[in-house]
Backbone as CSV, one residue per row, in Angstrom:
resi,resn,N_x,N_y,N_z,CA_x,CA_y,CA_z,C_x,C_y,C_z
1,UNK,147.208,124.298,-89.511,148.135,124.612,-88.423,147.617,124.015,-87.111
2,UNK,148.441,124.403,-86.130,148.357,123.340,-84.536,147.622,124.483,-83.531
3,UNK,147.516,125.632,-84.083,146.685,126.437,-83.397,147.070,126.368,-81.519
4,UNK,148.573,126.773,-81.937,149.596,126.843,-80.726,149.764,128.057,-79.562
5,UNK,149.000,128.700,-80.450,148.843,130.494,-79.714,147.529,130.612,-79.450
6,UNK,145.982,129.587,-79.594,145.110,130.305,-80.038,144.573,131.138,-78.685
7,UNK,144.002,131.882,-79.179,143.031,133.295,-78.503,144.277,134.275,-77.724
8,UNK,145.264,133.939,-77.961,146.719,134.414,-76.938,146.076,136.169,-78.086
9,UNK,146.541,137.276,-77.486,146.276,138.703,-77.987,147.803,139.093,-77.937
10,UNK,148.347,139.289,-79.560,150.102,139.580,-79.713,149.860,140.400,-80.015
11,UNK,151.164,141.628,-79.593,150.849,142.587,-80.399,152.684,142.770,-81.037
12,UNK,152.741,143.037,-82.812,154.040,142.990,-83.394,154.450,144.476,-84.041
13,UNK,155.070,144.833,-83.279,155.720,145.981,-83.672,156.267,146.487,-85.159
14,UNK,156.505,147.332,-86.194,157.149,147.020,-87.332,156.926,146.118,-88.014
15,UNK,155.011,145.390,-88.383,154.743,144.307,-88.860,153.975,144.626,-90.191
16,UNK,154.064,145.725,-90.831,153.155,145.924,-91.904,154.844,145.723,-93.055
17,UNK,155.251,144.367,-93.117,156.153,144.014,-94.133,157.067,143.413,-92.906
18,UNK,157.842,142.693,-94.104,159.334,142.244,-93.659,159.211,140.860,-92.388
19,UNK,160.110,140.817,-91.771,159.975,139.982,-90.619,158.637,140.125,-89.751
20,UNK,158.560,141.565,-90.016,157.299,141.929,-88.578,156.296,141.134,-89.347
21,UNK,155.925,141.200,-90.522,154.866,140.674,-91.155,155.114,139.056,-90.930
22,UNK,155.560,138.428,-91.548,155.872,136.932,-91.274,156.083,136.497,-90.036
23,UNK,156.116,137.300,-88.833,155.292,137.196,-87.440,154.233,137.331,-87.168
24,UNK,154.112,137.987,-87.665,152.065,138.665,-87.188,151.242,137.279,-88.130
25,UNK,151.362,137.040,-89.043,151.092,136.025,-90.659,150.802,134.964,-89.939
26,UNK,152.241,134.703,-89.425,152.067,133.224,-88.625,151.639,133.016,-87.465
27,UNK,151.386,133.918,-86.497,150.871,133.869,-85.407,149.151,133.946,-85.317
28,UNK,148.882,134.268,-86.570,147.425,134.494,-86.569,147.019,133.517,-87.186
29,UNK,148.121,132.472,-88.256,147.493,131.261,-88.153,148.024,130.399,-87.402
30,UNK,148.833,130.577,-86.180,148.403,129.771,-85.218,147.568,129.868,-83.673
31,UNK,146.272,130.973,-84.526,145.244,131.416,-83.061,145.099,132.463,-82.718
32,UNK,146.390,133.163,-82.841,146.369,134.319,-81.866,145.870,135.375,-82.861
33,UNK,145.098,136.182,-81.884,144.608,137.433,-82.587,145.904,138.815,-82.191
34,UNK,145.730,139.623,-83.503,147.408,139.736,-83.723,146.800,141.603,-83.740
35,UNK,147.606,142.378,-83.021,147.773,143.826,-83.539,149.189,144.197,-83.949
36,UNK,149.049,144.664,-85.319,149.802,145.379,-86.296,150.275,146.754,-86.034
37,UNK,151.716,146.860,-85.606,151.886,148.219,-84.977,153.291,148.326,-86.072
38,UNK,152.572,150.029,-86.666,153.832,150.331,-87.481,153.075,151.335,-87.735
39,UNK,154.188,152.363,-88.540,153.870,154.110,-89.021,153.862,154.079,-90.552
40,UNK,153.853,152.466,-91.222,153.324,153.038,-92.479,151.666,152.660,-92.492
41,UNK,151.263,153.464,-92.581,149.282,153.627,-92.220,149.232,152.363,-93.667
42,UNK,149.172,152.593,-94.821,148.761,151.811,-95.865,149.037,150.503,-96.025
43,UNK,150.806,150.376,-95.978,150.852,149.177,-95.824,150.549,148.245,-94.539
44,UNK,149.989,148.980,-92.967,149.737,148.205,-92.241,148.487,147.965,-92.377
45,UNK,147.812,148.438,-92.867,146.067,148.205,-93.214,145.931,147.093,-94.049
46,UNK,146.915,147.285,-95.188,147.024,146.099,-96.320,147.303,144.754,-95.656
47,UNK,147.993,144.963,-94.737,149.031,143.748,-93.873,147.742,142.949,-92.972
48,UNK,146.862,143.701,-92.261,145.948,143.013,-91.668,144.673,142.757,-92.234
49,UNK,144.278,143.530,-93.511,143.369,143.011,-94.101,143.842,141.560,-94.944
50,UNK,145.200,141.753,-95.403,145.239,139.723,-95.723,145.231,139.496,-94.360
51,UNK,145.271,139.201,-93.284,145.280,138.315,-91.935,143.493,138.060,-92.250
52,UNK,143.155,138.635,-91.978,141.902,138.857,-92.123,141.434,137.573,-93.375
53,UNK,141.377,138.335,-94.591,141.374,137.418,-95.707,141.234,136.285,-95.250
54,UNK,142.353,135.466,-94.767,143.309,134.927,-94.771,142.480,133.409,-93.653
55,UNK,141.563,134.364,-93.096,140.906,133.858,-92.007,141.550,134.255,-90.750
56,UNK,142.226,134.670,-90.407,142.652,135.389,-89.082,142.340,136.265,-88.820
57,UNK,142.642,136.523,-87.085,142.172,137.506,-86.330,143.400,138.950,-86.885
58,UNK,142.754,139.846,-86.678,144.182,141.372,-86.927,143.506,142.487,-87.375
59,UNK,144.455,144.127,-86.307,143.903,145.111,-86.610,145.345,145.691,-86.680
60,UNK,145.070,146.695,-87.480,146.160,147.827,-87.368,146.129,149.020,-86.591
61,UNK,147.123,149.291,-86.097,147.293,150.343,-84.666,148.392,151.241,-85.376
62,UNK,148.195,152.453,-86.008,149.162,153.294,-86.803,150.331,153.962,-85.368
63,UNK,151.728,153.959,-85.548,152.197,153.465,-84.383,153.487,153.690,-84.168
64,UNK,154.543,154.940,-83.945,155.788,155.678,-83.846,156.046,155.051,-82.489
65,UNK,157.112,154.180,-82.426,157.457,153.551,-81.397,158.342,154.163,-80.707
66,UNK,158.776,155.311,-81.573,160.163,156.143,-80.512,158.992,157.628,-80.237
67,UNK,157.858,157.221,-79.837,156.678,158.058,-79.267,156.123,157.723,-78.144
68,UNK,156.182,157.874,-76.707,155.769,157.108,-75.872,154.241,157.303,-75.748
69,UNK,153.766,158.490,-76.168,152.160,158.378,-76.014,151.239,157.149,-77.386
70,UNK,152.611,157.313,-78.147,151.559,155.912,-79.466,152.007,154.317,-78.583
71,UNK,153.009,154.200,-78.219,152.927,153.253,-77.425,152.063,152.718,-76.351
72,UNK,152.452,154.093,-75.528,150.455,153.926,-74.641,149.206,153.632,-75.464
73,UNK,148.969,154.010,-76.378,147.720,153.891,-76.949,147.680,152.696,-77.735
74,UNK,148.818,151.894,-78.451,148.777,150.761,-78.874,148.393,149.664,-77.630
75,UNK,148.551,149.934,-76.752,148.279,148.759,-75.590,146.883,148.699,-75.279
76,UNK,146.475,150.368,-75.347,145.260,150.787,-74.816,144.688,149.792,-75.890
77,UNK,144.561,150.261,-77.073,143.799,150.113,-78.482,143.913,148.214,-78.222
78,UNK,144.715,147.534,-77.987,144.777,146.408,-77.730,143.681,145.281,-77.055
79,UNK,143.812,146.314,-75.841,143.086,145.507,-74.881,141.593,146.040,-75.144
80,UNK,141.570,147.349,-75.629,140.018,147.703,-76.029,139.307,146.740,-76.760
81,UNK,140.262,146.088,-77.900,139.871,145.630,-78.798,139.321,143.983,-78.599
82,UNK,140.507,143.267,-77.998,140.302,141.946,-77.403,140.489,141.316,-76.232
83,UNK,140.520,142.243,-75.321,139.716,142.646,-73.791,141.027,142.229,-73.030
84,UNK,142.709,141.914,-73.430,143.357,141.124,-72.783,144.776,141.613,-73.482
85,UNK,146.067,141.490,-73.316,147.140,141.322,-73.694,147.978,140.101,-73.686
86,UNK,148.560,139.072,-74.263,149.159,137.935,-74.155,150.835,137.765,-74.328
87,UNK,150.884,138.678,-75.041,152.344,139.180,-76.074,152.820,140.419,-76.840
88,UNK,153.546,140.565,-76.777,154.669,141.636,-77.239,156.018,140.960,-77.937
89,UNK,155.807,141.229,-79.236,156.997,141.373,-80.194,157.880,142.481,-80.826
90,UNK,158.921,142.969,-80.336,159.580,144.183,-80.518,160.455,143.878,-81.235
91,UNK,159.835,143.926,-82.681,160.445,144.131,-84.052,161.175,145.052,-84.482
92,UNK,160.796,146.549,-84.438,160.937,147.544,-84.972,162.610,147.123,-84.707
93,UNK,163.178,147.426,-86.050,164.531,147.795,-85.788,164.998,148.390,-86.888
94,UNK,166.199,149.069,-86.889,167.515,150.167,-87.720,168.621,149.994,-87.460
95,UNK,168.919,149.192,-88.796,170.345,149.099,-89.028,171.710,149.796,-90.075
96,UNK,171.526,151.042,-89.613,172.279,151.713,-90.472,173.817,151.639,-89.639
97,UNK,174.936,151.903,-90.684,176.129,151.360,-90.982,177.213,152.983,-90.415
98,UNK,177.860,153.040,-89.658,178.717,154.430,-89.321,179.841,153.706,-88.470
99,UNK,180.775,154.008,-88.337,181.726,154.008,-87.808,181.842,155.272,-86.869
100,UNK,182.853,155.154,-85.710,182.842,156.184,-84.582,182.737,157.450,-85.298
101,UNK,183.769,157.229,-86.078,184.369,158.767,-86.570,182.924,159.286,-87.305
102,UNK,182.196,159.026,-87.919,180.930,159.045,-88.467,179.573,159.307,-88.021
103,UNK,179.967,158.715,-86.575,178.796,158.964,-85.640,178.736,160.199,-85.279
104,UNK,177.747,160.921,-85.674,177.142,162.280,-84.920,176.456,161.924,-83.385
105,UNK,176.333,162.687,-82.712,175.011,162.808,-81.758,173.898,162.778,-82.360
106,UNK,173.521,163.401,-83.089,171.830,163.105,-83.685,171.883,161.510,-84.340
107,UNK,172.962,161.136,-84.891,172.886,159.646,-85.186,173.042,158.653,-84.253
108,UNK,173.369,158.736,-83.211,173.809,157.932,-82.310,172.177,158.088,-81.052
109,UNK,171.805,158.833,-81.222,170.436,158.748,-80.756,169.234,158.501,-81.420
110,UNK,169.574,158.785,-82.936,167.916,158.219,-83.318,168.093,156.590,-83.450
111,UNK,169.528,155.702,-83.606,169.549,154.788,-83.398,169.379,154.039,-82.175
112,UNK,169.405,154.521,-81.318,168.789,154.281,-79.376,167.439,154.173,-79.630
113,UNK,167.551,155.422,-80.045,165.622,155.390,-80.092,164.493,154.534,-80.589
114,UNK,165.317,153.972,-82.256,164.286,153.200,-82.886,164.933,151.775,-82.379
115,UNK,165.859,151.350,-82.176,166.114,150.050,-81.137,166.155,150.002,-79.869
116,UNK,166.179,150.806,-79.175,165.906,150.610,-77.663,164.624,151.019,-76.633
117,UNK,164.870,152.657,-77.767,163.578,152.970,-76.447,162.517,152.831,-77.314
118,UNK,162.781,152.648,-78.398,160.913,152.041,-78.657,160.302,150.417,-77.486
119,UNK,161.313,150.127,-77.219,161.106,148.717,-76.851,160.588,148.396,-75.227
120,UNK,161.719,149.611,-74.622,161.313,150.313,-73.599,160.109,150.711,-73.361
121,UNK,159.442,151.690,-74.102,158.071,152.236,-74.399,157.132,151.489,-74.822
122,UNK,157.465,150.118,-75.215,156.241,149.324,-75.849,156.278,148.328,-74.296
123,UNK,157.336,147.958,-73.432,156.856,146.965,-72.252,156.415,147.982,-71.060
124,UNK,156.778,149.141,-70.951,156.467,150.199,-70.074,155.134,149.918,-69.704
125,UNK,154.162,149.730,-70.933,152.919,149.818,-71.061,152.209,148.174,-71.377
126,UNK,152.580,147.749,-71.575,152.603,146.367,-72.382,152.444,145.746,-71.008
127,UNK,153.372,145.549,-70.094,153.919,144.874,-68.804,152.239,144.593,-67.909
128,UNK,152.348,145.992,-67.631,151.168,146.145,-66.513,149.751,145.388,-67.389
129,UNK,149.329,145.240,-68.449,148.268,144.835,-69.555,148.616,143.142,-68.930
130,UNK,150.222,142.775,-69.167,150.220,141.204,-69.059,150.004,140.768,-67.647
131,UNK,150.443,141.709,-66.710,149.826,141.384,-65.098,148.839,141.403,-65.068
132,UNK,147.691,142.457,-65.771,146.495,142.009,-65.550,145.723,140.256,-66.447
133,UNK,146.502,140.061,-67.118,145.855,139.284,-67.753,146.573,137.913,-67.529
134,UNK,147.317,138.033,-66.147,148.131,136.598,-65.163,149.202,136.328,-66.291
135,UNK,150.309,137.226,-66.690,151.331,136.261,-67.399,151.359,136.892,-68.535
136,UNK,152.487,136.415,-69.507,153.052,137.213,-70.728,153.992,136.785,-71.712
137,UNK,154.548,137.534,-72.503,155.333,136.765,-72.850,156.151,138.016,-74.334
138,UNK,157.181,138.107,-73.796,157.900,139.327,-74.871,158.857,139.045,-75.573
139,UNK,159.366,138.878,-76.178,160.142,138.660,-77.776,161.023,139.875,-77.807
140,UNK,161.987,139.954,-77.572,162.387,140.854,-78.285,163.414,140.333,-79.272
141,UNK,163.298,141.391,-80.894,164.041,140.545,-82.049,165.240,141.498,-81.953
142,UNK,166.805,140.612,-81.549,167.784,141.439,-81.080,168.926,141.133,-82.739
143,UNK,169.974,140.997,-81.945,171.088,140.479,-83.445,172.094,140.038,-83.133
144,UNK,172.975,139.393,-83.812,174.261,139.376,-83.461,174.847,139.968,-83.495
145,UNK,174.796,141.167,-83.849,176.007,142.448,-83.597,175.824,143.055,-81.968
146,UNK,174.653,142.021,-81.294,174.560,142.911,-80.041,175.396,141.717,-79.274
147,UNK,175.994,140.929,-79.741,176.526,140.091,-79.202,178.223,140.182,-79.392
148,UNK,178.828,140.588,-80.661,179.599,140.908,-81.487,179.937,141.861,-82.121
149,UNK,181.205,142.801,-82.279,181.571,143.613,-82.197,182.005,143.718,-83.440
150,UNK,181.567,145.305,-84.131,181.645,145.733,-85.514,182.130,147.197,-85.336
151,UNK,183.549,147.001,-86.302,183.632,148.213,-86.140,182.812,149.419,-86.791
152,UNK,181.959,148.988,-87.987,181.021,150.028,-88.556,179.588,150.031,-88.355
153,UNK,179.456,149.795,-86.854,178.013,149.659,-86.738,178.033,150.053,-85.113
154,UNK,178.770,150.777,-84.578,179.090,151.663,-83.411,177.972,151.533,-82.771
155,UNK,176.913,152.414,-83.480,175.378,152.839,-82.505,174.501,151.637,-82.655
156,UNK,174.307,150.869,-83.438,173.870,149.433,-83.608,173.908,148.514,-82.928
157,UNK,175.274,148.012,-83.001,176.105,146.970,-82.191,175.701,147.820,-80.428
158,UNK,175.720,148.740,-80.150,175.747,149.022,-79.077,174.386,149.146,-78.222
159,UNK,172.990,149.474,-79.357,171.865,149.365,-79.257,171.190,147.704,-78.669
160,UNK,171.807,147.277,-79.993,171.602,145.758,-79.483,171.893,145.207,-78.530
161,UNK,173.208,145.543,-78.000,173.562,144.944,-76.687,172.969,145.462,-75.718
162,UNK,172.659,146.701,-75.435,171.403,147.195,-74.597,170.062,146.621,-74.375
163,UNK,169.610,146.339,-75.545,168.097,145.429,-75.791,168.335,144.321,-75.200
164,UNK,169.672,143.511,-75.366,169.948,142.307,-74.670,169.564,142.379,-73.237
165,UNK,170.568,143.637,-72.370,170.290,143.755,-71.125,169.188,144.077,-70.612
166,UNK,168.543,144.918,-71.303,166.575,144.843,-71.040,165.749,143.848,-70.901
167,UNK,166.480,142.819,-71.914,165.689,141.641,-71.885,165.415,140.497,-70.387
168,UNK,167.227,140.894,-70.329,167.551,139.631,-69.284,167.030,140.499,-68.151
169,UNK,166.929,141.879,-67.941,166.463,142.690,-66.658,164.892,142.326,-66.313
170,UNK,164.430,142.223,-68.076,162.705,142.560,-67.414,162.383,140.865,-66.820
171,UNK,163.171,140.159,-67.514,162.950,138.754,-67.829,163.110,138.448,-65.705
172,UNK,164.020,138.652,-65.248,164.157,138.323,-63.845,163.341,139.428,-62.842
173,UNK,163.270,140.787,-63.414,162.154,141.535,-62.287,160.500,140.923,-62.640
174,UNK,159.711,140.404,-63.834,158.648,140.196,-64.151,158.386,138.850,-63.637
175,UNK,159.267,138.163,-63.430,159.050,136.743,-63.680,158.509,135.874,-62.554
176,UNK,158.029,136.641,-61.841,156.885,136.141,-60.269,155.575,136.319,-61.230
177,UNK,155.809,137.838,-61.932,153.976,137.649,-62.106,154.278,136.431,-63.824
178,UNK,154.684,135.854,-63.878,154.348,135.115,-64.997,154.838,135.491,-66.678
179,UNK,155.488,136.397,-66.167,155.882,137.322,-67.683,157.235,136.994,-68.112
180,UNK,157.479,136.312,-69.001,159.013,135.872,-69.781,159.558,136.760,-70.576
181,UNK,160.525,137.170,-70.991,161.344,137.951,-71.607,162.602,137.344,-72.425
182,UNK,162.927,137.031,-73.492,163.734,136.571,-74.669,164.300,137.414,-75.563
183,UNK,165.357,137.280,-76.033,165.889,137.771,-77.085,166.535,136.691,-78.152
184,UNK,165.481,136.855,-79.242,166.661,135.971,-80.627,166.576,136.861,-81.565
185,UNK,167.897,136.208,-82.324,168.486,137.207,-82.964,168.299,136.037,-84.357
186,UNK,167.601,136.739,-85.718,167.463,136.084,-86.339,168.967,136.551,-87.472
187,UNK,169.390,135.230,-88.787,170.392,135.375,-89.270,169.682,136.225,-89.935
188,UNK,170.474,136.416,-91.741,170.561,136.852,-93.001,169.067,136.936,-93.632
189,UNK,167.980,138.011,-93.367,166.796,137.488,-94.061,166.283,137.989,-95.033
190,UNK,166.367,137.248,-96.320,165.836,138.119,-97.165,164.273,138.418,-97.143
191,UNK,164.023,139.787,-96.517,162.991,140.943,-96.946,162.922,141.612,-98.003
192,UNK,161.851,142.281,-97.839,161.637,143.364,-99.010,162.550,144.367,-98.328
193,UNK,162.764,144.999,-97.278,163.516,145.572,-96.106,165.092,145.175,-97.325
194,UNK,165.776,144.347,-96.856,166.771,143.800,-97.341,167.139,144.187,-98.511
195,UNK,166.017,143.569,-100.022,166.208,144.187,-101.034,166.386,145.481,-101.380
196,UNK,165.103,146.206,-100.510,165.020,147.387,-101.107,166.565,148.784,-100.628
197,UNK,167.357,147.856,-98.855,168.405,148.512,-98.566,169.798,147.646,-100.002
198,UNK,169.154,146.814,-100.538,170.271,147.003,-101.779,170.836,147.428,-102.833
199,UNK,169.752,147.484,-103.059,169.482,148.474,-104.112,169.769,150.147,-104.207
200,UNK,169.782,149.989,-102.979,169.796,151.485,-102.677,170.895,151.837,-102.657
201,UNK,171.954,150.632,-102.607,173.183,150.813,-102.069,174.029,150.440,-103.289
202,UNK,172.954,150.581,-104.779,173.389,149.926,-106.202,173.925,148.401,-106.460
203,UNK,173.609,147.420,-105.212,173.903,146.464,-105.837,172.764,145.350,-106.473
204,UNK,173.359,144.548,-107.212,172.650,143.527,-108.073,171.741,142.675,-107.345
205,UNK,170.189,142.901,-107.008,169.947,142.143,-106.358,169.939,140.020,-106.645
206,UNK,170.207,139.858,-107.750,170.387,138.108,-107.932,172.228,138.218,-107.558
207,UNK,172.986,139.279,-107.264,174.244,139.226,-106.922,173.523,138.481,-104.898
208,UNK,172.713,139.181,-104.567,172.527,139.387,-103.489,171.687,138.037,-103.129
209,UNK,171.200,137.408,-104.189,170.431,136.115,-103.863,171.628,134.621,-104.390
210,UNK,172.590,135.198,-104.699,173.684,134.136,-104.672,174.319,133.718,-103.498
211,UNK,174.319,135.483,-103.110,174.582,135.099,-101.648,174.348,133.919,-100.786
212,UNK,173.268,133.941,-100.896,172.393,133.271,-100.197,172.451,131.943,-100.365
213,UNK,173.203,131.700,-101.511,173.699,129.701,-101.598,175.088,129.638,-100.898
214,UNK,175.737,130.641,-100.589,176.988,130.370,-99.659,177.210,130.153,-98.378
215,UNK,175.311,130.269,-97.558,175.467,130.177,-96.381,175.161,128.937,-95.897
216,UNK,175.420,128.490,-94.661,175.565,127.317,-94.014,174.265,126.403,-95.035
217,UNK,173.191,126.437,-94.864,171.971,125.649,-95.598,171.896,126.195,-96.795
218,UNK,172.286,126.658,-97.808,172.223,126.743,-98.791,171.555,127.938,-99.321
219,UNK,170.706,129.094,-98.446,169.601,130.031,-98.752,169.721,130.818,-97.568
220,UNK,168.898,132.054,-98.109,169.058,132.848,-96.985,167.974,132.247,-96.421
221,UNK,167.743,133.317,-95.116,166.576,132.851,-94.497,165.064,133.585,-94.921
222,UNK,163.943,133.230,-94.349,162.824,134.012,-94.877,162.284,134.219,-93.411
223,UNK,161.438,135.423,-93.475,160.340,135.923,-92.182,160.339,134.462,-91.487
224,UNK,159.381,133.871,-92.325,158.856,132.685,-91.647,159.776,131.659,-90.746
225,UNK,161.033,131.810,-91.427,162.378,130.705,-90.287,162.075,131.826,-88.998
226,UNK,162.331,133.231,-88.876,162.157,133.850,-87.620,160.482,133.518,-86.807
227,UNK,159.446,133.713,-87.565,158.514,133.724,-86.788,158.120,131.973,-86.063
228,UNK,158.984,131.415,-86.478,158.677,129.934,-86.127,158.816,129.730,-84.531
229,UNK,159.937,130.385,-84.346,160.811,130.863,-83.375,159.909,131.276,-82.033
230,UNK,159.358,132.534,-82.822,158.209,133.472,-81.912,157.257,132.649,-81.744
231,UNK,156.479,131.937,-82.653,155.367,131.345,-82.292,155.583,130.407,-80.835
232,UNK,156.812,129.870,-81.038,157.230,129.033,-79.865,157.655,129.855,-78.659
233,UNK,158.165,130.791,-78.552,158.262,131.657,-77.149,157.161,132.393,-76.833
234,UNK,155.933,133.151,-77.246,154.845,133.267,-77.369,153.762,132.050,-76.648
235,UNK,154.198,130.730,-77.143,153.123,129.440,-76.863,153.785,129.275,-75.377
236,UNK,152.210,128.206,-74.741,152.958,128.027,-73.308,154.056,127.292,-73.649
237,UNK,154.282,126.366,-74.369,155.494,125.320,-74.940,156.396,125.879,-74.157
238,UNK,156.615,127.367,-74.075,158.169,127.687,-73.537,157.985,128.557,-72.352
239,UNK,156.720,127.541,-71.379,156.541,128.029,-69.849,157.558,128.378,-69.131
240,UNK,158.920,127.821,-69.605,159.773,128.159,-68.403,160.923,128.525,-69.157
241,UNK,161.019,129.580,-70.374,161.932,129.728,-70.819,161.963,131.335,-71.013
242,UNK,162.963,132.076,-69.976,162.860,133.193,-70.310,164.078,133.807,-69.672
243,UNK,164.710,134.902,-70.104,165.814,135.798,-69.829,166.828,134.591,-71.039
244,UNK,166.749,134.145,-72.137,167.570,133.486,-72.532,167.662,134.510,-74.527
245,UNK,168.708,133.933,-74.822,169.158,133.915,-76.474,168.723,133.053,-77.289
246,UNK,167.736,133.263,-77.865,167.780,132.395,-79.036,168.299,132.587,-80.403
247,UNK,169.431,131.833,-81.259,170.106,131.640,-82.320,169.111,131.323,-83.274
248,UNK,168.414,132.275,-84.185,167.942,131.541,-85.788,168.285,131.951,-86.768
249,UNK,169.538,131.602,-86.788,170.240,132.480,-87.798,171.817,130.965,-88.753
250,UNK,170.822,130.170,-88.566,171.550,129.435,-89.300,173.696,129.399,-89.511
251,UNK,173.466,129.670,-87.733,175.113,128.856,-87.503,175.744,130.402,-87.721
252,UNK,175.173,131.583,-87.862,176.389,132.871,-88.269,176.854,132.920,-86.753
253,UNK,175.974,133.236,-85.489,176.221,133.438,-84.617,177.777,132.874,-83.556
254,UNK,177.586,131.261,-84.523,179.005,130.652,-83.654,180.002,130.431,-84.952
255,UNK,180.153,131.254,-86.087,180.802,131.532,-87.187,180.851,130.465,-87.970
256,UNK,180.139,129.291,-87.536,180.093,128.307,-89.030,179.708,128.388,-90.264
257,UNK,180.744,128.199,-91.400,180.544,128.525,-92.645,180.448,127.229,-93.254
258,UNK,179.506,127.091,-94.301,180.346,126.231,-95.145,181.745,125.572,-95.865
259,UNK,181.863,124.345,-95.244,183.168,124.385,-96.044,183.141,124.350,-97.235
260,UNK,183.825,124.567,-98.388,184.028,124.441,-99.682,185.739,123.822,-99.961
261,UNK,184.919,123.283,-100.940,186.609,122.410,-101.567,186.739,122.671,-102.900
262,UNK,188.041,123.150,-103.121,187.977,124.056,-104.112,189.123,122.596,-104.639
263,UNK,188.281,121.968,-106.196,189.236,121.415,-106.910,190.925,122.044,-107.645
């Protein structure tokens, strides 16, 4: 690798699997020493001991993001560890499926919570770490439903578009001391995340990997198409790129489909 991040100190929210993992993976082989923030204790231990393995830098920080005192202490635990903060990736996300009529109050807030104010609570603390350390650089992983309107995804769609406006807010109040703020929204990715919400939901998962030849390139996407992304808003490469959208989602965002010609 080009060792594009190196010694940069990230820290990835929701990274013990799934996207968060294939961020943290790739960022640690390109330099950066990486903290692992998530609430499954086992699999985030597992997650940074391959970094480790692996030859990379990475610790795990056990880590309830809709908790504002584990948030404080993930920053703390951060900078204890590698004396500095560089980055923030706000992964953690929940995408469960309700329509208005469906939406409770207790549902319509724990979905705020695990998409917004965890995110809230992770730059709250995060912010002041990147002023001290001249500059920054935050990710947040948003969607296209925060862009686009669903009718069965009420608290979702509405979460997301919030995260959007956080983004572009912190992105123009931070941006004297050096600190950038982004939102991309990655497409269709097959995770273990993914599978395991299919299954659950009884369908065929090779039904669910056919899918995946109908979209614009032929496949779904993997972690790694998203973290490519991050590595590059993360690196100085994208010194002057911040309060913006980034699309990696292989054309869903501006509705291009494949055409097909049906003999």
């Amino acid at each position: 690798m080009s060792h594009r991040v190196q010694d940069k100190v990230v820290i990835v929210t929701g990274a013990a699997q799934g996207i968060g993992f294939g961020i943290a993976e790739m960022l640690a082989r390109e330099g950066a020493r990486v903290v692992i923030a998530d609430k499954q204790a086992e699999k985030g231990e597992a997650a940074a001991a391959g970094i480790r393995a692996a030859g990379g830098e990475a610790i795990f920080q056990l880590t309830d993001v809709t908790i504002e005192a584990d948030c404080a202490a993930l920053v703390q635990a951060a900078v204890a560890r590698f004396g500095k903060l560089d980055g923030l990736v706000n992964n953690v996300g929940w995408f469960p499926r309700a329509t208005l009529e469906e939406t409770t109050t207790e549902f319509w807030e724990a979905v705020m919570n695990v998409n917004v104010r965890s995110a809230f609570y992770c730059c709250k603390y995060a912010i002041p770490a990147m002023q001290r350390a001249g500059g920054g650089s935050i990710v947040n992983i948003g969607s296209i439903h925060g862009l686009q309107a669903s009718s069965n995804l009420i608290a979702y769609g509405a979460a997301k578009g919030a995260l959007l406006n956080l983004t572009r807010t912190l992105a123009g109040a931070y941006g004297a001391d050096r600190i950038r703020c982004n939102y991309l929204i990655p497409g269709w990715v097959m995770s273990e995340g993914e599978i395991a919400l299919a299954e659950s939901r009884g369908m065929d998962v090779n039904e669910l990997r056919a899918r995946g030849a109908q979209q614009l390139f032929g496949r779904h996407q993997t972690p790694q198409d998203t973290a490519y992304a991050v590595v590059y808003l993360i690196s100085d490469e994208s010194s002057q790129v911040t309060g913006s959208i980034f699309h990696i989602d292989a054309g869903m965002s501006s509705l291009i489909f494949k055409e097909r010609h049906v003999a």
